[in-house]
C-alpha positions in Angstrom: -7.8 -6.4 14.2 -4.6 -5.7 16.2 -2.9 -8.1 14.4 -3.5 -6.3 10.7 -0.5 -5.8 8.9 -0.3 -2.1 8.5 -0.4 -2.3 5.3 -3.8 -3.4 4.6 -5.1 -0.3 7.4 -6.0 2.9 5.9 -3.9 5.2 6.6 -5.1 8.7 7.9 -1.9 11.3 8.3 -2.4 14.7 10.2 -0.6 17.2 8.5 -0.8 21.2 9.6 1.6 23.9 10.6 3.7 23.7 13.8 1.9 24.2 17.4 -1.6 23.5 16.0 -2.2 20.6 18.3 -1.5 17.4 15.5 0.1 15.9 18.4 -2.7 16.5 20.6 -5.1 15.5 18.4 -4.0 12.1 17.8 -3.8 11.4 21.4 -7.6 11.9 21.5 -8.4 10.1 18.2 -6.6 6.6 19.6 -6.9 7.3 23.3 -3.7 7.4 24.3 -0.8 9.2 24.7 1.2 8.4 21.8 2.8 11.4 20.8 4.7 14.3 22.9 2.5 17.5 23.1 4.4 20.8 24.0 4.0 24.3 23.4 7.5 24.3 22.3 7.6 23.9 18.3 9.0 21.0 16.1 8.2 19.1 19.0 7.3 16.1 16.4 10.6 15.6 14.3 9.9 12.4 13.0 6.0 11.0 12.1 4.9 9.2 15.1 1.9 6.7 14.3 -0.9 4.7 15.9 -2.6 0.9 14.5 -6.5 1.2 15.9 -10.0 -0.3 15.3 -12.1 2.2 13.9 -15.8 0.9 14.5 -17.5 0.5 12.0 -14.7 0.5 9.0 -12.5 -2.0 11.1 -8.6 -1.3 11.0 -6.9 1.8 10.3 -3.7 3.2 11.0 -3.0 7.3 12.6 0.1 9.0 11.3 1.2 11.9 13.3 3.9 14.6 11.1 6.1 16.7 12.1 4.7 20.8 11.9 4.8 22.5 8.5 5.8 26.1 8.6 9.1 24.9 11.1 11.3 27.7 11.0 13.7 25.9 13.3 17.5 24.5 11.8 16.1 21.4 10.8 12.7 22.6 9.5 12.9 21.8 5.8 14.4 18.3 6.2 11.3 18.0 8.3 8.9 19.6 6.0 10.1 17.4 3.2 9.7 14.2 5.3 6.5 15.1 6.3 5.3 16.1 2.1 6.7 12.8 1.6 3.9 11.0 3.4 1.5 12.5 0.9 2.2 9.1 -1.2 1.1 7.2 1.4 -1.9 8.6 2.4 -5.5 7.7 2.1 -7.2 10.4 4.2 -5.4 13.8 5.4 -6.9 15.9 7.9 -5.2 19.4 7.7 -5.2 20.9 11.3 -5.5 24.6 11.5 -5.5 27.2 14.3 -8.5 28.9 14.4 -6.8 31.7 15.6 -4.2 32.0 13.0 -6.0 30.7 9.7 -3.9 31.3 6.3 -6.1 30.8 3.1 -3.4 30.7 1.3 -1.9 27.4 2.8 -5.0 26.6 3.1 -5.1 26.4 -0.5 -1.6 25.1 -1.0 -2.6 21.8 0.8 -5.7 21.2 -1.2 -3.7 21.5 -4.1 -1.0 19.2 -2.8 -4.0 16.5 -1.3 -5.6 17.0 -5.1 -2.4 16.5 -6.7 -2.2 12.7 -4.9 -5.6 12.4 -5.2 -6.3 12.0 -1.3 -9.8 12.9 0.2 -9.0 15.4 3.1 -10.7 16.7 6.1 -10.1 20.6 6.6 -10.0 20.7 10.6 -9.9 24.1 13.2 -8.7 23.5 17.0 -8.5 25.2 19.7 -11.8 26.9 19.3 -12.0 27.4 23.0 -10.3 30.3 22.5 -12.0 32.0 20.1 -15.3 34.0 20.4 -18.7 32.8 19.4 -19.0 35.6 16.8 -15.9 34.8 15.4 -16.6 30.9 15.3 -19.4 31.6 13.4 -18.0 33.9 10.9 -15.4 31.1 10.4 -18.3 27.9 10.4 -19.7 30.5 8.0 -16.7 30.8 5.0 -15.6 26.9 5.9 -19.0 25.1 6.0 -17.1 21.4 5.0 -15.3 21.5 8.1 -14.9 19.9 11.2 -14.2 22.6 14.7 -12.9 20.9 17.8 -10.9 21.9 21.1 -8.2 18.8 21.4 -8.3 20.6 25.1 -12.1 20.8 26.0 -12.3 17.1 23.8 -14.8 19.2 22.3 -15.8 18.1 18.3 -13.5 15.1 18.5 -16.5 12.5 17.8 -17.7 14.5 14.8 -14.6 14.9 13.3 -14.1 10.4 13.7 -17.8 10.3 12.3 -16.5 12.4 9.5 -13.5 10.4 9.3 -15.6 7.3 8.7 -17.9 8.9 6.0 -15.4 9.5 4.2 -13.4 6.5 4.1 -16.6 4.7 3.3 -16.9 7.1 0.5 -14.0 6.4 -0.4 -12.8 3.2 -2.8 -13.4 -0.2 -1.5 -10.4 -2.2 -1.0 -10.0 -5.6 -3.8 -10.2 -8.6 -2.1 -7.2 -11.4 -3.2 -9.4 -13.8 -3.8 -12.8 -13.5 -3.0 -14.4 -11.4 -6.1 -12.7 -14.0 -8.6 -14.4 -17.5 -7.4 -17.8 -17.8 -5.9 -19.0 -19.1 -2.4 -17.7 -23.0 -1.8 -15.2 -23.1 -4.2 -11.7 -24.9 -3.9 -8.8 -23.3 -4.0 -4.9 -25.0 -3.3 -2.4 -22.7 -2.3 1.0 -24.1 -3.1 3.6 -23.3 -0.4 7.5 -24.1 -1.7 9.9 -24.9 1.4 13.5 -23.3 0.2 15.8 -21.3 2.3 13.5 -18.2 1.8 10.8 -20.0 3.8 10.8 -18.4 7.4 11.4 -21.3 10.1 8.2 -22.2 11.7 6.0 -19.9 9.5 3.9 -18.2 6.5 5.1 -14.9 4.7 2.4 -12.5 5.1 1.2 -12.9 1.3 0.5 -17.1 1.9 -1.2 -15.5 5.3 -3.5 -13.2 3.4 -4.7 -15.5 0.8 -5.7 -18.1 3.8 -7.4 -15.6 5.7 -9.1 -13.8 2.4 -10.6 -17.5 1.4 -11.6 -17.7 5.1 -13.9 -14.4 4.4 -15.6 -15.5 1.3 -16.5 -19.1 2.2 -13.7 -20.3 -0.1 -12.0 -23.7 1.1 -8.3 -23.9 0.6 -5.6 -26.5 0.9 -1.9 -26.3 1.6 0.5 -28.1 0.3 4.2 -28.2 -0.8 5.3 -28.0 -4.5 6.4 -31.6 -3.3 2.8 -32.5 -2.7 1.1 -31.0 -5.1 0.5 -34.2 -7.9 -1.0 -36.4 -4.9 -3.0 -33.3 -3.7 -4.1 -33.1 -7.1 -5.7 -36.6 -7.1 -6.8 -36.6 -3.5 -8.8 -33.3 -4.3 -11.6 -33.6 -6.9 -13.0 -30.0 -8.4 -9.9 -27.9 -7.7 -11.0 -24.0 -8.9 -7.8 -23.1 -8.6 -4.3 -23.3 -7.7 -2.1 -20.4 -6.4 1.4 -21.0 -5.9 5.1 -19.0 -5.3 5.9 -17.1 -8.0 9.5 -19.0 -8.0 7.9 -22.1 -8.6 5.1 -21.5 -11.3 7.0 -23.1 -14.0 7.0 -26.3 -11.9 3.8 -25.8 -11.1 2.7 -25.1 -14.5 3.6 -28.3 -15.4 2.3 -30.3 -13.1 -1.6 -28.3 -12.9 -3.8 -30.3 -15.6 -4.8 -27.0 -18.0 -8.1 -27.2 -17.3 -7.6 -26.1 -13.6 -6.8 -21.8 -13.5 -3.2 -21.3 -12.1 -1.8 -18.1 -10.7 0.5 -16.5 -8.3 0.1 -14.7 -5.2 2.7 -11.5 -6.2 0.0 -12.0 -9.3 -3.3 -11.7 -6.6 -1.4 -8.6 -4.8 -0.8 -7.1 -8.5 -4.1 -6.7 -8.8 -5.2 -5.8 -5.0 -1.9 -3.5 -4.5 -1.7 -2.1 -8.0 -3.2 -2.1 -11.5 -2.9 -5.5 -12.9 -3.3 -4.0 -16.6 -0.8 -1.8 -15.9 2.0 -4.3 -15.0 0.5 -7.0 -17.7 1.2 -3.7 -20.1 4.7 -3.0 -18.4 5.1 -6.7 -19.1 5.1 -6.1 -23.0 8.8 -3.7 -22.3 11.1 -6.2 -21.4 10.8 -7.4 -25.3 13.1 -4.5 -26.0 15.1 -4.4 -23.4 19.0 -4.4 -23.8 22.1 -5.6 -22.4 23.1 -1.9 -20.2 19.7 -0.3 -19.9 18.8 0.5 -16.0 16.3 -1.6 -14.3 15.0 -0.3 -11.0 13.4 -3.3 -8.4 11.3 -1.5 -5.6 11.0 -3.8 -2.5 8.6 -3.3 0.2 10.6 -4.9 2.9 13.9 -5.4 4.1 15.0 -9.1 4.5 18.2 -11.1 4.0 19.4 -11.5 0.7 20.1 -15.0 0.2 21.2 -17.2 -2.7 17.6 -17.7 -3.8 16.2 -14.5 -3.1 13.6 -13.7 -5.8 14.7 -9.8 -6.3 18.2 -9.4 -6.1 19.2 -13.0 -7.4 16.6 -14.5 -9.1 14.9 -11.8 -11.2 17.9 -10.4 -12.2 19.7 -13.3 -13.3 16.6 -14.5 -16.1 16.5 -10.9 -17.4 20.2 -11.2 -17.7 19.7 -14.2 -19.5 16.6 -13.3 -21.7 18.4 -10.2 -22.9 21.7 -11.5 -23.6 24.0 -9.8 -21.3 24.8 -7.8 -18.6 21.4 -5.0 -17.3 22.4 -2.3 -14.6 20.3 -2.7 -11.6 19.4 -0.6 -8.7 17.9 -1.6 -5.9 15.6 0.3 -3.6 13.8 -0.6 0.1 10.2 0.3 1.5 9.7 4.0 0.7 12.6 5.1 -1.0 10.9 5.4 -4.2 13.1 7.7 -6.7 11.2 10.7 -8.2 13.4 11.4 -11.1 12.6 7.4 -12.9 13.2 9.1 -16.2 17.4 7.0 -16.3 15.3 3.9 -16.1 14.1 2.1 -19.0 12.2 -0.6 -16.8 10.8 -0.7 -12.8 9.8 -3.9 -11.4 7.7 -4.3 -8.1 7.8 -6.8 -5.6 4.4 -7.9 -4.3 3.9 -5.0 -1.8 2.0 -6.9 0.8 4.1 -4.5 3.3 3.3 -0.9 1.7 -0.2 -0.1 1.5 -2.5 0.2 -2.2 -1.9 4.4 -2.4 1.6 4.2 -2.5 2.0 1.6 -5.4 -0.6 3.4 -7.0 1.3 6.8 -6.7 4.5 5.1 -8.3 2.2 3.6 -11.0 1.0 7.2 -11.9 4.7 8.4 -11.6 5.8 6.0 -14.3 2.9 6.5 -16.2 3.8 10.2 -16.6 7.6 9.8 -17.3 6.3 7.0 -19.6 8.5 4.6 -18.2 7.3 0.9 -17.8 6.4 -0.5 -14.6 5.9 -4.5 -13.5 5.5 -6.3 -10.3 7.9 -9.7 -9.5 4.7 -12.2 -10.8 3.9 -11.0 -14.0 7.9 -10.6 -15.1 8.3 -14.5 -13.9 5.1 -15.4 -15.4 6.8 -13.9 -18.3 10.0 -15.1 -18.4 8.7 -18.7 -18.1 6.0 -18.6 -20.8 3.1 -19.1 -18.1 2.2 -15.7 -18.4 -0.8 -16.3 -20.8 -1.8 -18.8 -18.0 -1.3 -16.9 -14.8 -3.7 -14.0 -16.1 -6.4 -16.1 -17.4 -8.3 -16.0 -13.9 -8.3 -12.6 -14.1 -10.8 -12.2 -17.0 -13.1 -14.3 -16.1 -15.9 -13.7 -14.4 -17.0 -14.9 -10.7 -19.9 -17.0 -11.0 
């Protein structure tokens, strides 16, 4: 479990006003001292965050912000860091003093949680210093939440039983693979050595399809685009072939039509995203014109090479296919713009290092400024004709 990208953990974020013991808390939920806890406030400038195994609901990640309500220089800069994490977030426990409760924020967050449509936890510390009357007048007008004392470690297991509840609650994660081909079936992932491959390993998406085949009984073979006619005969009953997005039209020709072909940025479309969204946002780049603005969102940062599939190779056949010269920005990880409404077009990349609540925050964003948004598959699919192919897995049904 402590090798789980963070990316595929759920990510629970502890948001609340400064000096209401975030800090304190999420050294109790992980059991460790991960983040500074002082009296003094804005002690947490920057998010501070913690991978754990969360038995039973296996791998989740903590996420510490900085205090709401900072009146200090560098407050707001802090606050609007710490509202950015909102996009992010799967569950949000609001931490309140029990001594100092404001319905009003109170309020405020729940719109803010609703508006992202994040399941939150409403949570009052430090009830050790608070009378029993009181407490129960409190217990009384707040009967969904969870009171603890981060000091007396009082509370803290009913508030990670609650945490649990609801994640289970909440929506189950896609598999890659797994829902798409039944128990025993064969699968042959197609692994392209250029000067993108990292020396001596697996990108994490190639990683996640092995281990996701692993899970579901589903036997999968490796191979080289090099390899792939031989592996083709040496392997009878193939259910499917996956290969590099980069490759597909290679691959395409090779892969007898009988056999289902697809790409792994077109598995993480669907796990990471909305696959009918991006096969929609697809349908855009038909009227698409030399000096409209593209905008390609990468998860990760890497070095740009001359075959790197965002800044060189995208670009270059939507250069092509529309006849001239498109104006592209680039952003990296969670610089996401807000304002998309100067692009005509957004492409994603795979997002295997973001987690499924963020690219589904920036599908809802475009989907309001009614602006078209793709991932890197399905726009290579499309620019090489195998796009009718490359989708075909997707509606059928698993046997």
């Amino acid at each position: 479990m402590n090798n789980t990208p963070n990316s595929n953990r759920k990510h629970i974020v502890i948001y609340g006003n400064t000096n209401v013991g975030k800090s304190s808390l999420i050294n109790k939920l992980v059991g460790q001292e991960v983040a500074i806890v002082s009296e003094e406030e804005g002690t947490t400038t920057d998010p501070v965050s913690k991978a754990m195994e969360m038995i039973p609901i296996g791998p989740v990640l903590f996420i510490d912000t900085a205090g709401m309500g900072d009146n200090s220089v560098l407050g707001e800069a802090r606050m609007n860091k710490t509202l950015e994490f909102l996009k992010r977030t799967d569950i949000a426990l609001h931490i309140i003093d029990v001594n100092n409760i404001d319905t009003n924020d109170i309020k405020r967050m729940e719109l803010e949680f609703k508006k992202y449509a994040i399941p939150n936890i409403v949570v009052f510390n430090k009830i050790d210093m608070i009378s029993k009357e009181r407490l129960e007048k409190v217990k009384d007008d707040f009967k969904n939440a969870i009171f603890i004392s981060t000091l007396e470690n009082e509370g803290i297991e009913n508030l990670k039983e609650k945490i649990i509840s609801t994640i289970e609650a909440d929506e189950e994660e896609l598999p890659l693979i797994g829902d798409l081909l039944p128990y025993n079936s064969k699968v042959i992932l197609v692994v392209p050595i250029d000067s993108e491959a990292p020396k001596g390993r697996l990108i994490l998406p190639q990683v996640q399809c092995i281990r996701d085949c692993l899970d579901h009984g589903i036997k999968s073979y490796i191979v080289r685009d090099t390899e792939l006619s031989q592996a083709l005969e040496d392997i009878k009953d193939i259910d499917l072939v996956i290969t590099d997005s980069q490759a597909f039209k290679k691959v395409d020709a090779i892969v007898p039509k009988h056999i289902n072909l697809t790409s792994f940025s077109m598995l993480f479309a669907r796990q990471k995203g909305d696959i009918d969204e991006f096969l929609q946002g697809a349908e855009a780049i038909k009227s698409l014109k030399p000096g409209d603005k593209v905008l390609i969102s990468e998860s990760c940062t890497h070095n740009v090479s001359h075959e790197d599939i965002g800044r060189i190779k995208i670009p270059k056949m939507l250069n092509k296919y529309v006849g001239g010269e498109l104006d592209f920005d680039f952003r990296v990880g969670h610089d996401f713009p807000d304002n998309i409404k100067e692009y005509k077009f957004i492409i994603h990349c795979g997002a295997c290092m973001i987690n499924r609540k963020t690219v589904i925050n920036r599908i809802n964003l475009c989907r309001e400024n009614k602006v078209s948004i793709c991932n890197y598959g399905v726009v290579l699919s499309f620019l090489t004709n195998t796009l009718e192919r490359s989708k075909k897995i997707f509606l059928t049904s698993k046997i």
